[in-house]
Every structure is written in C-alpha cells, then in structure tokens.
C-alpha positions in Angstrom: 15.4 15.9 -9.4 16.4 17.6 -12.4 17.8 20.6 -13.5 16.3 22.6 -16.2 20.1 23.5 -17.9 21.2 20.1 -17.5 18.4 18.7 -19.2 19.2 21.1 -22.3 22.8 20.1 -22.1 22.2 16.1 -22.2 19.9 16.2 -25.2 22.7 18.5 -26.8 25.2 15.5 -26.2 23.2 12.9 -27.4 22.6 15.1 -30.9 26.5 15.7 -31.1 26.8 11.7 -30.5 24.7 11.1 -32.7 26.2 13.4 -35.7 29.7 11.8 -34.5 28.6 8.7 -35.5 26.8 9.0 -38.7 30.7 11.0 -39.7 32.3 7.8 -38.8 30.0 5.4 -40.3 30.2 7.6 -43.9 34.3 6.9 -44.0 33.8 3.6 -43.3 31.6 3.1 -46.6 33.5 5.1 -48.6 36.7 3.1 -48.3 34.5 -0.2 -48.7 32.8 1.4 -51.7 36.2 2.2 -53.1 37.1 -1.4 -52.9 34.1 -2.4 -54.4 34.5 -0.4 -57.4 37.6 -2.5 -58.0 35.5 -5.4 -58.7 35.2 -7.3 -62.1 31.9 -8.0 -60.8 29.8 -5.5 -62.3 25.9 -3.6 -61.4 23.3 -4.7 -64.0 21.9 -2.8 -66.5 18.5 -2.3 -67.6 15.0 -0.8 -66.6 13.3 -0.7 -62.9 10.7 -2.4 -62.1 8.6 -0.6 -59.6 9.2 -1.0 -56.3 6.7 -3.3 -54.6 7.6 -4.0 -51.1 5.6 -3.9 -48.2 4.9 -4.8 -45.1 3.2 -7.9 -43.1 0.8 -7.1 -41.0 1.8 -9.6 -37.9 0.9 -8.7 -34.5 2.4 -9.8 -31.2 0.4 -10.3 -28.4 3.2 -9.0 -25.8 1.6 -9.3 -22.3 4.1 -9.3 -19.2 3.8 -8.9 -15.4 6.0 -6.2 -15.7 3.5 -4.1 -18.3 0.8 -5.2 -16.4 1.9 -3.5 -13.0 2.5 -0.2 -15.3 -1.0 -0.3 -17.0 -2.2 -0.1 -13.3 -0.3 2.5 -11.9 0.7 5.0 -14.7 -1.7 7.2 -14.0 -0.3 7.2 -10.1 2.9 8.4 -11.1 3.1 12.3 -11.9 5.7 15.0 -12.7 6.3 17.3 -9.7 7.8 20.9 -11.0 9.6 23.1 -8.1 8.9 26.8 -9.1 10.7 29.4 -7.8 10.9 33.3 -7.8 13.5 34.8 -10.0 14.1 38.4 -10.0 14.3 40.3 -13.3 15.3 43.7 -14.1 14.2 46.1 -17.1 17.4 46.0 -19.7 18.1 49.7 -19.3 18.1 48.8 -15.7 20.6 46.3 -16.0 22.9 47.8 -18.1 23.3 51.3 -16.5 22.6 50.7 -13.3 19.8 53.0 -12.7 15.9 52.7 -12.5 13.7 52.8 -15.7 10.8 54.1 -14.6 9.2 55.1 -17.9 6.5 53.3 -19.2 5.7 52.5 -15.3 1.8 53.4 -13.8 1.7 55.3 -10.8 0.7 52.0 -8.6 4.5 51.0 -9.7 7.3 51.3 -7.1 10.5 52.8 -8.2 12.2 50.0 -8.0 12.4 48.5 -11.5 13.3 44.9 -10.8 10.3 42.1 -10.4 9.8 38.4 -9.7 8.3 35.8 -11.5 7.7 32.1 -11.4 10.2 29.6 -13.3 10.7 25.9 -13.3 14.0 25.7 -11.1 14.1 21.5 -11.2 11.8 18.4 -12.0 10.9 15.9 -9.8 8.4 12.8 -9.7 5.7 11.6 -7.6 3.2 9.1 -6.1 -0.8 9.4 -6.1 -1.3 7.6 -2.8 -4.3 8.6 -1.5 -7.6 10.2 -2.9 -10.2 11.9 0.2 -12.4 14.1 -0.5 -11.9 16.7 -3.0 -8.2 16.4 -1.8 -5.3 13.7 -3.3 -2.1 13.0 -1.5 1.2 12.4 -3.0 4.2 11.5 -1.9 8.0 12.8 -2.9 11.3 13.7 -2.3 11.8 16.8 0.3 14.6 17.3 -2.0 12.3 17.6 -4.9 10.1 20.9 -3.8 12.6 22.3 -1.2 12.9 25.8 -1.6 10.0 26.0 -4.0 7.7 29.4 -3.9 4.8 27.2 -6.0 4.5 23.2 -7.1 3.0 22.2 -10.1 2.0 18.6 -10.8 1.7 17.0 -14.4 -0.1 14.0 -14.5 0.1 11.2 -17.1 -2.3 12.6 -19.2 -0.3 15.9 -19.5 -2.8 17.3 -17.1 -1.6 20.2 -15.2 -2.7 21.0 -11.9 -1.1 23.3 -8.6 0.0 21.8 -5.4 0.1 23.3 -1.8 3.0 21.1 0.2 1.1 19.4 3.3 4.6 18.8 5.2 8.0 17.9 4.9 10.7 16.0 6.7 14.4 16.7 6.0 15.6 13.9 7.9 14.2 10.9 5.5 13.7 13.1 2.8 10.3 12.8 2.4 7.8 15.3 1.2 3.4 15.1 0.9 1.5 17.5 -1.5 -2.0 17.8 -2.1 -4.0 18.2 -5.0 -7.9 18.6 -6.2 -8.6 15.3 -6.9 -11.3 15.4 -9.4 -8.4 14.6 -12.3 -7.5 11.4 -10.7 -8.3 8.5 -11.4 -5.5 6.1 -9.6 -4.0 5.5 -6.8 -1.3 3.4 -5.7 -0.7 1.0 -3.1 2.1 0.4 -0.2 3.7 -2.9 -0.2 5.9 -4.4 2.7 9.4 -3.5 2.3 10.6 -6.5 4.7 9.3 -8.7 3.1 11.4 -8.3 -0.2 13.9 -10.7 -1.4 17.3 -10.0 -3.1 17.2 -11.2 -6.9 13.9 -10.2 -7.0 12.4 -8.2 -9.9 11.8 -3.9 -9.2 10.3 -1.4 -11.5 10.6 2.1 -11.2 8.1 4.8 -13.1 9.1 8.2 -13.5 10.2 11.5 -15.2 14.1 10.6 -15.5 15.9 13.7 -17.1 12.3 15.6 -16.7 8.4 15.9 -17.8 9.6 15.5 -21.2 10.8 11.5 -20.6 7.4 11.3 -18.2 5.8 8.0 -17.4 8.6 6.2 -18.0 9.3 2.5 -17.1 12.4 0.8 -16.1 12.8 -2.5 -14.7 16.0 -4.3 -12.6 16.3 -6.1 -9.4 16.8 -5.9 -5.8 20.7 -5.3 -5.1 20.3 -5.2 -1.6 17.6 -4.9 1.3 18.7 -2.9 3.8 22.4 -0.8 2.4 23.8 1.8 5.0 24.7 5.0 3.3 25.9 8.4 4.7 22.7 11.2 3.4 24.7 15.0 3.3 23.3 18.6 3.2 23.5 21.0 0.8 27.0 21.7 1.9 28.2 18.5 1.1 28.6 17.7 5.0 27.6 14.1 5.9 24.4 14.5 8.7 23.3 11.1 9.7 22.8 7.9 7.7 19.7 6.3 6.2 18.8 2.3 5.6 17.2 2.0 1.9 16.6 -0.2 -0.5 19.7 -1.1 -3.1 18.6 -1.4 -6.8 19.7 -1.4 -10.1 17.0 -0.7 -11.8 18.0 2.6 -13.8 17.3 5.8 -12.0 18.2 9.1 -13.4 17.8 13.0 -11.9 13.9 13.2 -12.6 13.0 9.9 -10.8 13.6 11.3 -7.6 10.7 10.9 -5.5 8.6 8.5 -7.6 7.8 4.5 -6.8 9.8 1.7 -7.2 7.6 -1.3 -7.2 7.6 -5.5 -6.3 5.9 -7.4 -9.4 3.0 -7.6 -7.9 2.5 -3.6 -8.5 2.7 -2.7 -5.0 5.3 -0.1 -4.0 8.5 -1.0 -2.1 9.8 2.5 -2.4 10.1 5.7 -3.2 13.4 6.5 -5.1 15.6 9.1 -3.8 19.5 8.9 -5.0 21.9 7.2 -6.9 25.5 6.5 -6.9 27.1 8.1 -9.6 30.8 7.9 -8.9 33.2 7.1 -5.8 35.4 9.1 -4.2 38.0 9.1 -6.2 36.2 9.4 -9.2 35.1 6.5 -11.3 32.0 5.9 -12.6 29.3 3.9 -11.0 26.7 2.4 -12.7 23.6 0.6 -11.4 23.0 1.6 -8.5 20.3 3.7 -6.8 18.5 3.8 -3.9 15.2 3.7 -2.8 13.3 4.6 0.6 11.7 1.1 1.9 7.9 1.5 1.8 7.5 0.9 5.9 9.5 4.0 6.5 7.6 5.8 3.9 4.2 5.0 5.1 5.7 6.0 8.8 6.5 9.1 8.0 3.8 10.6 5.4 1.1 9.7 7.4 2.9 11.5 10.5 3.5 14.7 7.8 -0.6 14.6 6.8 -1.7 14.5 10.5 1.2 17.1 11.9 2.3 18.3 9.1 6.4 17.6 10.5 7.9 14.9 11.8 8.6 14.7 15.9 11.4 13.7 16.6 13.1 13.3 20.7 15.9 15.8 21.8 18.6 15.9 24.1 18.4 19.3 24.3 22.4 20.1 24.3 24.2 21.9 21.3 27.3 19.4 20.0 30.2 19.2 17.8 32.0 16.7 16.4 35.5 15.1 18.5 37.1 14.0 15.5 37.6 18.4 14.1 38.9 19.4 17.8 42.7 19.4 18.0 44.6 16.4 19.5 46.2 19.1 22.4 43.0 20.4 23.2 41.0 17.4 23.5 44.0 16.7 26.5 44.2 19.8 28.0 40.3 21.2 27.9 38.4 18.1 27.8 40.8 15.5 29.5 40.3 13.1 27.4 42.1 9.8 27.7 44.3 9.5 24.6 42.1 6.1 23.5 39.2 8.2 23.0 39.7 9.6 19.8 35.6 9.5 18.7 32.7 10.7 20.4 30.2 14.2 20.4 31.4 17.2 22.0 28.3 19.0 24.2 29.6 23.2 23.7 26.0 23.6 25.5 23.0 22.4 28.0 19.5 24.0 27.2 17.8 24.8 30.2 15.2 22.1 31.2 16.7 20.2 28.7 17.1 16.0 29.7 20.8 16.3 29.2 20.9 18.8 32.1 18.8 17.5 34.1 20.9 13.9 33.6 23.8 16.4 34.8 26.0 16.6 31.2 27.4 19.9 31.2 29.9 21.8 28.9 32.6 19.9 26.9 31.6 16.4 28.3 32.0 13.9 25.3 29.1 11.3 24.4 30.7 7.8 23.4 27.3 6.1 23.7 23.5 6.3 23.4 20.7 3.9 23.8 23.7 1.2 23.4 24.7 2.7 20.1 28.3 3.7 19.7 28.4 7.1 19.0 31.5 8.3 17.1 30.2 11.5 15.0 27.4 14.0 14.6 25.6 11.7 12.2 25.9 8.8 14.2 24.4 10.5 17.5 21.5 11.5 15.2 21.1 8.2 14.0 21.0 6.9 17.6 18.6 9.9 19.1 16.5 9.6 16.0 15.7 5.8 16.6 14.1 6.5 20.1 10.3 8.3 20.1 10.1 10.9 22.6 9.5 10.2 26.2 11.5 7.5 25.5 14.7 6.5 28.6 17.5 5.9 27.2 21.6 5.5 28.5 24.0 7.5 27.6 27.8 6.9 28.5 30.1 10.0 28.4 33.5 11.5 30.0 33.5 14.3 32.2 36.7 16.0 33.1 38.2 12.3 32.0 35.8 9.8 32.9 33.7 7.5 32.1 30.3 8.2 33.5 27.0 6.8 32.6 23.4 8.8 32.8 19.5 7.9 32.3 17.4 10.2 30.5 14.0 10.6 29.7 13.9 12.1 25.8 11.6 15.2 25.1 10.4 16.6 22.1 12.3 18.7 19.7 12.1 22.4 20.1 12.1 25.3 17.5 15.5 26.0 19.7 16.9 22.9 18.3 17.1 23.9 14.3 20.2 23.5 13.7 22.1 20.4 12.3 24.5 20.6 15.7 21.5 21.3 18.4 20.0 17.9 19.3 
C-alpha cells in the first residue's frame, strides 16, 4: 500500500539525487579539463563537416518466459485506490473559528464544514474471476481497510468503482467486485506446495503507486513456508502467518497483487516486506507473499459469506508474560516454572470453555497439542481448528495442571476484540 505524501516525497529524492550527481560529475571534468589544457597536444583547426551520424536500424527479437507470463496477465493485475472522507472547512471558517454561512442556499446546514472523497493510499490487485456482469479480485485487507469508496484502474488506465464483497483481517485478505464488461483477463491459481526454493517468481504491480502501474519484477523463491509475527495498527504482535519468502522486489504499492511461478500461474498474493530489523538496519530483498492455497481458501469463503468463520473458545484472555511475577503467585498460583501461557479474565455463558469447566484466571499452556505461550500463539492454535471441531486443552487452575475436551463453536459478534477468543 502506498501513501499519497510518501509517494511525492520519494520522487522529490530521486530529483535531488539526481541534481547531486550531475554537481559532482561537473567538478570532476573541470579539473580533468584543466589538465588537458596543459597538453602540447593541441584541437585541430579548420572547417566542420556536417554531422552525418545515424543510427542502425537492428532489431532484437527478445522473447522470455518471464515476458511471456506478463503479456498474459497484465491486463489481470489492476491499481486498487482506497478513498476516504476528508472533512473540509470554508477558510473564514477555519481561521476565525466561526461559521460562514454566506454564499450558502437555504437546503445548507449551518454547519460550514463538508466531506469529500480523496485518495488516502494505493494498493494492487488480482482479476481472478469473471461471472456474469460481475469480476472478482483479490487484495490486501490492508489495502481498502477503512476506505469510504474503492476505485480500480486497470492496465489500460481504465477506471472503474468497486463495492468490497468481504474481508478477513486475520490473513489479510480482501475481494472486490467490479462490472466486468472492461475485462478482458483473468488470472489463474497455482499450487503453493508445490513450489521449490531457487525457483524463479515474478511479481506485477503498482509499486510506489498507479503512476509505476503494471509493473514487472522478477527474483526467486527465498523460502516456502517462513514464520513471521503479523501486528495491528498498534504495532502489537496478534498471531503469526506462514507465507511465501521472496526476493523478488516489492515496494508499498504492490501490496495485494500476484506473485507468480514461470509458468504464469499465481503462487501468491504479496502482502509485506522486511524493511529493517529491530535495531535498525536495512533489509533488503525480502518480501513476503500469501501462498496461493490459503488465498484460494479464504476468498472463496469471503464471496460465499462474505467473512471468514473462524471457531471460539468463547473466554476473554490476556497475555501471562504482562501480569507481575508476585501476582502470578499469589492470584493465580502459579508454579514458578510457568512463566508462559494465556490468562482467561472471563467465561462467556454457553461458551465451550465453560462448559469444559475453565473459569476465571485459569492459565492455558496448551491447545490442540500446540504450546501456547502468548495471545498470538493461542490464535494461531484456535485458528487452525474449523468449528465443531474437539480439541485438548491443558491449563492450571488454582496451581494445577488439568486437562479438558472441548467441542469449538463459532465465533460470535461478542468475540470482536483481539483478546475475546
């Protein structure tokens, strides 16, 4: 995804780069020039003749797997634009404080201020299916979150509005759908299993924005199932998510748009990259895609439901490690080797962890024979069972270890909140 501001500031850097160079290079001919002058070997004299070069006209036939796969799926790959309301007052307004009603018709309200439609951040996106009158693409839930209107762009420059079909924080995956009398591609889903590491991967997109739209980069597999820790706007880590390594270059404005094998099937859709590490330093080659089996999983779940159902214990939770080493003796008795786990603060009524007997302040160490040491890890555990699902969970109670069957229900609107599970 990117920002509008940002964009304006990156082309400013490259101009300024730019200048800083052609500075540089004009003192480094000037002193060699100087030394020329001191030549004894002198310019010769005499008339012009005029100047009579040209060019050859040579062609190269250039013909690639890799341009082949984006001659067949350019016109798949669109610009996603998340619009949102900003509120604007008259300058009189703004200035003194007041309303500034003159000028205003009778329909007007008092109030001077208004809203209006502006591109808030840039995205990219998949043509995947075409039924109907209707297409179906597939981004990033990052890409249109928030949005009060979508607007698509497709390769031709074509614009045309979107209505979001459904969303899913959780894999970060978002479907629109368009008219579909402009398009005239679709793409298709590859296996994600079946990739190999070494192996070549293209990605097509809108890096930095529309304005760099449709375009084609081209790396390798770095890895086929990585492990990395997926955050909230607040920065606080929420569960972890398997994807698909790469270093094929991906900048803010790919998010959301394919990364495909040779054969010009998609593998993924592209959703982050790692820019720096913790303490600082630049990184360099290394995004991450969503593998194509999840992605196909989960959009057609969106276009039939329009969410994502996902199991519940029904129990809100928070996390051991931010509870006081005194008061993880005294109030929840636990044994001083238990240092990780999920802290239940409540039990919904009807809810499987209360009718498996977990009440208030028992700690969850396990589920479904996954250690559970944090918030994001008990997500990552719940969220691989389906609901209805029976799974194990082990947990202390007053000090001990006890261990409880449950049968998993489905999420409720109750359970919104990244600590109710």
């Amino acid at each position: 995804m990117a920002n509008k501001s940002l964009i304006k500031v990156a082309v400013t850097a490259l101009v300024a780069g730019l200048i800083g160079g052609g500075v540089a290079y004009g003192g480094i001919n000037y002193f060699q020039n100087n030394n020329i002058a001191t030549s004894s070997t002198s310019v010769p004299t005499g008339s012009n003749k005029s100047g009579s070069t040209s060019t050859t006209n040579v062609k190269v036939n250039v013909s690639s797997q890799a341009t082949k796969v984006f001659e067949n799926n350019k016109a798949a790959v669109v610009s996603v634009i998340n619009l949102q309301k900003k509120s604007s007052s008259s300058s009189w307004s703004g200035i003194l404080g007041g309303d500034d009603s003159s000028g205003s018709d009778s329909s007007s309200s008092s109030d001077s201020s208004s809203s209006k439609l502006e591109e808030y951040s840039e995205g990219s996106g998949l043509i995947y299916k075409k039924s109907g009158d209707a297409a179906y693409i597939v981004t990033n839930n990052h890409v249109v979150s928030g949005s009060s209107a979508i607007r698509v762009i497709m390769s031709d420059g074509t614009k045309l509005s979107a209505k979001i079909v459904g969303t899913d924080s959780v894999t970060d995956l978002a479907v629109l759908k368009i008219n579909s009398s402009k398009v005239t591609k679709t793409a298709s889903f590859g296996n994600s299993d079946n990739i190999k590491v070494g192996e070549t991967a293209l990605a097509i997109g809108s890096p930095m924005g529309s304005n760099y739209a449709t375009t084609l980069t081209q790396g390798i597999i770095s890895a086929k199932k990585r492990t990395v820790a997926t955050t909230n706007t607040s920065g606080q880590t929420t569960g972890y998510a398997t994807v698909i390594q790469t270093d094929t270059a991906i900048n803010s404005g790919n998010s959301g748009g394919p990364l495909f094998n040779i054969a010009g099937q998609v593998i993924g859709i592209n959703s982050m990259k790692l820019a720096s590490d913790n303490s600082g330093t630049s990184v360099e080659g290394m995004g991450f895609a969503i593998p194509s089996n999840e992605v196909v999983k989960i959009i057609n779940e969106l276009v039939q439901k329009g969410e994502v159902v996902r199991p519940a214990l029904g129990v809100a939770t928070y996390d051991l490690s931010n509870i006081s080493s005194s008061d993880q003796k005294s109030v929840l008795k636990l044994p001083t080797s238990v240092t990780k786990g999920v802290v239940i603060m409540k039990t919904y009524s009807g809810s499987p962890a209360k009718a498996a007997g977990l009440t208030k302040y028992d700690v969850i160490t396990e589920l479904g024979g996954k250690k559970v040491t944090s918030l994001a890890t008990l997500r990552s555990a719940l969220y691989a069972h389906s609901v209805n699902d029976t799974v194990t969970v082990k947990y202390y109670h007053n000090g001990k270890l006890k261990t409880a069957n449950m049968k998993l229900t489905e999420t409720t609107k109750t359970l919104t909140k990244q600590s109710n599970w």
